[in-house]
N, C-alpha and C positions, 0 to 999 in steps of 0.2 A: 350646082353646088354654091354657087355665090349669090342665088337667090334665096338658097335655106341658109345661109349665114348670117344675110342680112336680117330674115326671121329671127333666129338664135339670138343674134342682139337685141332685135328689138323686144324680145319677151325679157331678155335681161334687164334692158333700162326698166319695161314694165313692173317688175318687180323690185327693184330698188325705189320707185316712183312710192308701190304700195307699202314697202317698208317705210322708207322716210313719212308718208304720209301715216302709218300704225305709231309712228315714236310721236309723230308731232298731238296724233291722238293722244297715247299716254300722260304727253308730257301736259297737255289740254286738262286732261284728270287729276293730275297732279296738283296742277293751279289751284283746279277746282276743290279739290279733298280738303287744301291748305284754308282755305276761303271756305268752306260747306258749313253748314249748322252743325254745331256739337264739336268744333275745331277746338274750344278749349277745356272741355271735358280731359280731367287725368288718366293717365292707362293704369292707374292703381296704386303708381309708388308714391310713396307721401313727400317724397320733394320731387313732385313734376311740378308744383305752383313755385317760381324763385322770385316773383314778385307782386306786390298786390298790384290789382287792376279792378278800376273803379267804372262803376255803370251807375247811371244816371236815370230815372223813372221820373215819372207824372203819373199821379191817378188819385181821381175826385179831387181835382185841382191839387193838390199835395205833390211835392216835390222832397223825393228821398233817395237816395242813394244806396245801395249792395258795394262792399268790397269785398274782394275775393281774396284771400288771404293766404299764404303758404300752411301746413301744416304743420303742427307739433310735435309728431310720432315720430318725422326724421333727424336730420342734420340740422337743428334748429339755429346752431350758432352761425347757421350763415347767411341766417334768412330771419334772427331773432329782432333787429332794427324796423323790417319794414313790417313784421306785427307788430311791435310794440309801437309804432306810430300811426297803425290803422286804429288799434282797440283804441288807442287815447283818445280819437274821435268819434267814437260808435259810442252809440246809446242801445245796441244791441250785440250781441254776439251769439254765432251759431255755433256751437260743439258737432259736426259733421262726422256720425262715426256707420258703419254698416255693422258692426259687432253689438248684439242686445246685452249689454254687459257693461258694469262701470269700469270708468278710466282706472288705470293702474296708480297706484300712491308708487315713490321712489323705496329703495333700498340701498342701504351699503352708501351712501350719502349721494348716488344719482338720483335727480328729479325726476319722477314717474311725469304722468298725463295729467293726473288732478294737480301737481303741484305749479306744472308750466302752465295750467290757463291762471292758477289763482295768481301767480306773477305777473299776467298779462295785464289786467283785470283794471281799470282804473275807477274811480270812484261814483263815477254816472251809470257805471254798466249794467246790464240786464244778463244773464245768460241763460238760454234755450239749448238743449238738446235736440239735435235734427237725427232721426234716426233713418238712414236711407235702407228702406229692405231692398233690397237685388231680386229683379226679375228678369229672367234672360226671355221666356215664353208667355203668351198671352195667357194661357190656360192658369196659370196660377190666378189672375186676376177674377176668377170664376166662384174663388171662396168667399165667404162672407163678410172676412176681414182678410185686411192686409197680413196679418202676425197673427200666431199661433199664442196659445194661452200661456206656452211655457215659454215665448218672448216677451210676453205683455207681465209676467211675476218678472222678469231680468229685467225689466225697461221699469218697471214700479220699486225695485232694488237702488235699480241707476239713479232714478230721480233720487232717494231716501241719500243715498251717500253722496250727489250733488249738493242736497240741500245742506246735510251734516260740516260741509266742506267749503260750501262758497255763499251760505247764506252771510247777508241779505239778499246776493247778487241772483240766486238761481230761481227760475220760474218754475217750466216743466217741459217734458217730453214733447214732440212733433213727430208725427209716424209718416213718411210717405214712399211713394215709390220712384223715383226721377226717369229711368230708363222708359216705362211706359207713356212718359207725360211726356219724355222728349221725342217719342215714338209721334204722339197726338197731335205736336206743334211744330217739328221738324218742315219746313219747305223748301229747302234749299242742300240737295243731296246729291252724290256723286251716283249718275245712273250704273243699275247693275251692281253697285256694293254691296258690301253686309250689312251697313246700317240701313240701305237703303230697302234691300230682302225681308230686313226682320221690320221695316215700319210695315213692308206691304201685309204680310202676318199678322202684328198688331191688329189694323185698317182693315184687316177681314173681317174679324170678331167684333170689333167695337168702334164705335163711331168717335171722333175729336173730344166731345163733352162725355161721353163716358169714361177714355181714358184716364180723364184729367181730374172726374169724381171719384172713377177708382184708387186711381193711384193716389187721390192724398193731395197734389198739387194744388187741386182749387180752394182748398183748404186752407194749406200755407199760404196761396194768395191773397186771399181774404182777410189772413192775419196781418202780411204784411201791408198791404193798402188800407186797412182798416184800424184795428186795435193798435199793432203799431205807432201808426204815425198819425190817430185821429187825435188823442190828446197829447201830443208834442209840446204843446207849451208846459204845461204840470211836470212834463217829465223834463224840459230843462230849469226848472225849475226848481226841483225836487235835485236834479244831479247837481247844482248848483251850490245846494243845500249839504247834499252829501260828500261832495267836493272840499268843503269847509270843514265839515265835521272830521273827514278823514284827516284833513293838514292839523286838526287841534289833537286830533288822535297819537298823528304822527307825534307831533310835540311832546306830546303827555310820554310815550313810551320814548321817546330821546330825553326826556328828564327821568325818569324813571329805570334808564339803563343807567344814565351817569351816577346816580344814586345806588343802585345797585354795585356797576362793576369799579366803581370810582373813590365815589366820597365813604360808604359806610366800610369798606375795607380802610383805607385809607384813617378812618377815627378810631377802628378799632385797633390797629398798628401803631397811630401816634397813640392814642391814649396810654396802651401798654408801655410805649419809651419812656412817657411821661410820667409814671405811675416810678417806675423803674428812677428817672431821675430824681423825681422828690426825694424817694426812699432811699439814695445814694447822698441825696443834699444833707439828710437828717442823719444818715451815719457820721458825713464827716463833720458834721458840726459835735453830735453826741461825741467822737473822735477827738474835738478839740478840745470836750470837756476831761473827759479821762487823761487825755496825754497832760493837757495843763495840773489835771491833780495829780498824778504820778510824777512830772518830773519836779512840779514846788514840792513834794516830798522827799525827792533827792535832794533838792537846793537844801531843807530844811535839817537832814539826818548829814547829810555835809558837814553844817554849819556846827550841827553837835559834836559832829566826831573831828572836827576839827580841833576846838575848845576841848573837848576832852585829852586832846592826845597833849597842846600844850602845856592846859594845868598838871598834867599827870607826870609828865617829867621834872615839873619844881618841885611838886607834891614828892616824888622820889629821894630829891635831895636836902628833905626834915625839913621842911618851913613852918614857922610858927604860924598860930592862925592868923595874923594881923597881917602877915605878907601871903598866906593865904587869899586871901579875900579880895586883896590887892591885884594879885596874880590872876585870878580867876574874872576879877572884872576887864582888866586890858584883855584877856582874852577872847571875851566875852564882846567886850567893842572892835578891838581888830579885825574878828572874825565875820561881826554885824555889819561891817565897812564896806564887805567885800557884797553884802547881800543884793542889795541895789543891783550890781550891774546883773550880779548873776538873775536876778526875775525879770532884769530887763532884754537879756539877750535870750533866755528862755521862751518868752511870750512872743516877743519877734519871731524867733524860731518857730514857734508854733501856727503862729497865724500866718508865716509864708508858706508853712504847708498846707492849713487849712485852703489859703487863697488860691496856691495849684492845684490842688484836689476837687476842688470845687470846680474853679475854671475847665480844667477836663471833663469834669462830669458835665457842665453844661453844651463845652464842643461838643463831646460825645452825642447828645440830644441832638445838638445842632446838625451834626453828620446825620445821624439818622431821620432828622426830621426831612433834609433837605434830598436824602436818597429816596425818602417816600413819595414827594412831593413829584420829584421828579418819574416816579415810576406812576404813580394814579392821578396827579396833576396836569401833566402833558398828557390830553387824550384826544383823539377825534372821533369826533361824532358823526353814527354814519350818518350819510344825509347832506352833510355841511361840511361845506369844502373849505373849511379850516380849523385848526388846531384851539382848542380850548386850554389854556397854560393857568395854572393856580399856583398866584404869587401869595406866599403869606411869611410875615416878617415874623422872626419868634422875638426879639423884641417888643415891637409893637409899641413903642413909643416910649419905653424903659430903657436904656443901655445896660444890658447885663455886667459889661464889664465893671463900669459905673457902682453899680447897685454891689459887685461883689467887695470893689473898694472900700463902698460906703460901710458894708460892716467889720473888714479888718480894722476900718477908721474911728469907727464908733467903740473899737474893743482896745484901740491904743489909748482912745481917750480917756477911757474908764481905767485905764491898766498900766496905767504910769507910775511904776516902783520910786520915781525920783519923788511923787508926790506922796506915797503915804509916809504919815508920821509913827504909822504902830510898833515901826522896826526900833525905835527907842526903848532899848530893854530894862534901862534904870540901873538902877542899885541893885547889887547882889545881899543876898535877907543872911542874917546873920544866923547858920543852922547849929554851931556848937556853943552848948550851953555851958555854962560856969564847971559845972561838977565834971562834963565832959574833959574841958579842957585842963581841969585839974590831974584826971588820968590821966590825959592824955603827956604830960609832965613828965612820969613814972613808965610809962609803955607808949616807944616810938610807932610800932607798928596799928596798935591803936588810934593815935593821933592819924596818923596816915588813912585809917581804914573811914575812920569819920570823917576826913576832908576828900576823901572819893565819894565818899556820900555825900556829902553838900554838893559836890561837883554835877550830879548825876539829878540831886532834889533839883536845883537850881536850873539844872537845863531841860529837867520835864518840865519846869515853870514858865522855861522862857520859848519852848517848843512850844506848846501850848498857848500861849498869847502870839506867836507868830501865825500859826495857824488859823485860830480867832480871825489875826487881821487880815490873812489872805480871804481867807471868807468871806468877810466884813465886806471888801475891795473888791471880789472876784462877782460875789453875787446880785447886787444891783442893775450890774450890765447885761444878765443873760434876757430877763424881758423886752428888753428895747434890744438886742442881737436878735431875739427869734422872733419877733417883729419885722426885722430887714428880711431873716431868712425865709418866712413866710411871702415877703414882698418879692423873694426871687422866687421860689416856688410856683409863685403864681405868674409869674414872666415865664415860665415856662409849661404852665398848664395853659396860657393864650392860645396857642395854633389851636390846640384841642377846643378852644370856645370857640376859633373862630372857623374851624371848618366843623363845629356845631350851630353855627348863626347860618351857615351854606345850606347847610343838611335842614334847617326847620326853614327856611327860605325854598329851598325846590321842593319839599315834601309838601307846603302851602300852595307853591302853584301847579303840581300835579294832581289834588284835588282840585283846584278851580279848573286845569284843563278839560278831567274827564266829566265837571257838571255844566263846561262851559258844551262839550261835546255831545253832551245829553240832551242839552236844552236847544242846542242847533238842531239834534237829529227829529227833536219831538218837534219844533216848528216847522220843517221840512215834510212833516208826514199829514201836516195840515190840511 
C-alpha cells in the first residue's frame, strides 16, 4: 500500500510538472503573438489606431517615412490632434478604405468622410486612394485581376468625386491586396496559429514574388520608393509654393467675409439712418421757416387788432377828424413800441426749438450709428486671435454741437428786431376828403363809418410795409443758414464716407490678394 501511494503522488507532482510546464508554454506564445509579424495590423474597428506611429525606410539611398494614422470613420474627436499633426507634415496621404465606393459627404450638419479628410488636408498635400480588396483564400488570387469590372466603374466613380471635392489635392486610385503580401513576407509567426495556417495555404500555391505581384504590393512599392520620393525636392518646393498661395487665399477670403458680413451691411444700415437724418434736418429747418411766418403773422394781425380796437372806441365817442388822426396815430405808435420785443422773443422762441429738434435728430444718428458700429464693428475674424473694433467719430473733426450753434448764431445775427428800421410807420395819410367831412358835419353815423375806414385803409397800409420788412430782414439769411445746414448734413453723411473709404480700401486689396494668389500658384507650377 505505501509503495502504490508513493506512485500516486509521484504521478501527481508529474502532472502538475506537465501543466506548469503547458502554461509556461502558453504563456511563451503569448509573448510571442504580442512580438509576431502583423502585431499592429487593426481587427477591423476604425479606432484600433489611438495614435500615429512612425516608421522610418531607406531605399535607393532616399530616406522617407510611413505614419500610421488613426482613422476618420470613428471617434475622431479623440484622436483628431494626432492626425492633424501627422497630415501637417506629409506630403502624401493615403485614403485606406476596403469598400469600392466614394466616401460619404455629411448631413443634417455632421461631417461625412469627404468633409474630414478635406479639413485634414494642409497645403503641400497629395492624396491617393488605397483601396485594400480583402482576400481571405489564395484561390481568389487565380483571377486575372484583382477587382471585378463592377469594382473598377465604383473605384473610377470614387476617383471622379475625389477629384470633384479635393482638387488640386487628389491623384488616383491604388488597387491592392495586403493579406496576401503579408502572407508572402511574414517571418516571424506564432507556430500553429491561424495566421500562421493560412500563410502555409498561401506558400502552397504561390511563391513570395508572386504574392507580392499579385496582390498589388510590389506595385505600391515601387510607387513609394520611386515616384514618391524620386523628385522630392520640386515637391517641397512646389508645397512651399502652395503654402503661400493658400495663406494669400486664406487672407483674401478673411477680407472678403469682413466685407461681406461686416462693412456692406453695416453702409447700408448707416447710410439708411443718415438718409433718414438729412431728411429730418431739412424738416426741421423748413419747420423753422413756416413756424416763423406763421407766428410774425400773429405778431402782425395783433398789432392790428390791437390799434383797431383802441381807435374804435374814441371813434365811438364822435371825434372830429383832426383828433381823429391824432387818435389813430398814438395808436398806431404805442402799439408799434410793443413790436420789437415781441419778434424778439418770437425768433428766440423759435430757433431754441429749431436748436432741440435738431440736436435730437443728430443724437438720434448718433445712437444709431454708435449701436451699429458696435454690432458690425466689433468682429473677430476667424483665424485671428483678436478682435477687429471699428472706431469712427461722426464728427470727424466738425463739432456738431458747435456747427448747430453756429446757425442759431448766424440767424440771431441776421434777425435782430432791435435793429430794423422798417417798424417806423410814419404819418397816418389823410383818407377823408373836404366834401366827406362836410357830410360828415350833418350825419354822425357817417363820419363814424368813414373814420373806420381810414382805420382799416391805413392798417392794410401799414400791415403791408411790415411785412415787406419782415421779408426784406427775414430773407437774406436763409442762403448763408442752408449753407451751415448743408455743412451739418454732411457732418453727418461722414461715417457713411468713411466706412465707404473701408469698403473701396479692402475691396482693392481683395483683388490684389487673389491675383497676388494666382501669380504665386502659376510660378509654383513652373
Amino acid at each position: 500500500m505505501e509503495k502504490q501511494q508513493q506512485r500516486v503522488d509521484a504521478a501527481g507532482r508529474e502532472q502538475e510538472h506537465a501543466r506548469q510546464a503547458e502554461q509556461r508554454a502558453q504563456d511563451a506564445l503569448g509573448q510571442l503573438a504580442a512580438t509576431a509579424d502583423g502585431a499592429i495590423i487593426g481587427d477591423g474597428r476604425s479606432d484600433y489606431t489611438r495614435a500615429t506611429q512612425r516608421y522610418d525606410f531607406v531605399a535607393n539611398n532616399q530616406q522617407f517615412c510611413l505614419l500610421d494614422v488613426p482613422g476618420i470613420e470613428g471617434d475622431e474627436s479623440a484622436v483628431k490632434d494626432s492626425i492633424g499633426s501627422a497630415v501637417k507634415t506629409a506630403h502624401a496621404v493615403f485614403y485606406v478604405t476596403s469598400k469600392a465606393a466614394p466616401p460619404q459627404r455629411g448631413e443634417g450638419g455632421k461631417k461625412g468622410t469627404l468633409e474630414k479628410i478635406q479639413e485634414h488636408l494642409g497645403a503641400q498635400t497629395e492624396v491617393w486612394t488605397l483601396f485594400n480588396k480583402r482576400l481571405a483564400s489564395p484561390g481568389a488570387l487565380a483571377k486575372p485581376s484583382l477587382i471585378s469590372d463592377d469594382e473598377q466603374v465604383s473605384l473610377d466613380d470614387l476617383d471622379k468625386k475625389m477629384h470633384e471635392y479635393l482638387a488640386p489635392h487628389y491623384v488616383r486610385t491604388l488597387t491592392l491586396s495586403a493579406q496576401p503580401a503579408f502572407m508572402a513576407v511574414a517571418s516571424c509567426l506564432v507556430p500553429d496559429s491561424s495566421t500562421a495556417k493560412s500563410q502555409a495555404k498561401f506558400l502552397a500555391g504561390y511563391s513570395q514574388e508572386q504574392l507580392l505581384e499579385k496582390s498589388g504590393v510590389g506595385a505600391f512599392q515601387q510607387l513609394l520608393t520611386g515616384e514618391l520620393v524620386r523628385d522630392y525636392r520640386q515637391k517641397i518646393i512646389r508645397s512651399n509654393f502652395n503654402k503661400a498661395s493658400q495663406a494669400v487665399k486664406a487672407a483674401g477670403a478673411k477680407v472678403s467675409e469682413l466685407l461681406r458680413h461686416s462693412f456692406h451691411p453695416l453702409r447700408t444700415k448707416l447710410s439708411n439712418d443718415a438718409e433718414k437724418a438729412e431728411q429730418q434736418l431739412a424738416l426741421a429747418f423748413s419747420g423753422l421757416k413756416s413756424q416763423l411766418d406763421s407766428r410774425c403773422e400773429d405778431v402782425i394781425s395783433k398789432f392790428a387788432n390791437e390799434v383797431r380796437r383802441s381807435t374804435d372806441s374814441k371813434i365811438s365817442e364822435g371825434i372830429d377828424n383832426d383828433e381823429f388822426r391824432e387818435v389813430l396815430e398814438r395808436s398806431i405808435k404805442r402799439a408799434q413800441e410793443g413790436l420789437t420785443q415781441q419778434f424778439s422773443s418770437l425768433m428766440q422762441d423759435e430757433l431754441a426749438r429749431f436748436q432741440e429738434e435738431t440736436r435730437e435728430v443728430i443724437e438720434r444718428f448718433r445712437q444709431f450709428a454708435e449701436e451699429l458700429f458696435e454690432v458690425y464693428g466689433n468682429v473677430q475674424i476667424k483665424g485671428v486671435d483678436r478682435h477687429f473694433q471699428l472706431k469712427i467719430d461722426i464728427d470727424n473733426g466738425i463739432k456738431v454741437a458747435g456747427l448747430i450753434g453756429a446757425v442759431v448764431g448766424a440767424a440771431l445775427m441776421f434777425w435782430n428786431p432791435a435793429a430794423w428800421p422798417i417798424l417806423a410807420v410814419g404819418a397816418v395819410t389823410a383818407l377823408v376828403s373836404v366834401a366827406k367831412s362836410v357830410m360828415g358835419f350833418f350825419s354822425k353815423d357817417y363820419k363814424m363809418a368813414q373814420q373806420r375806414k381810414a382805420v382799416s385803409e391805413n392798417l392794410s397800409k401799414v400791415v403791408r410795409k411790415l411785412r415787406e420788412a419782415l421779408e426784406e430782414s427775414l430773407e437774406p439769411a436763409w442762403p448763408q443758414l442752408e449753407e451751415k445746414m448743408e455743412a451739418l448734413a454732411a457732418a453727418v453723411r461722414q461715417p457713411v464716407a468713411q466706412v465707404d473709404g473701408i469698403i473701396k480700401v479692402l475691396s482693392t486689396s481683395e483683388i490684389q490678394l487673389k491675383m497676388l494668389s494666382h501669380n504665386i500658384e502659376k510660378a509654383g507650377s513652373k
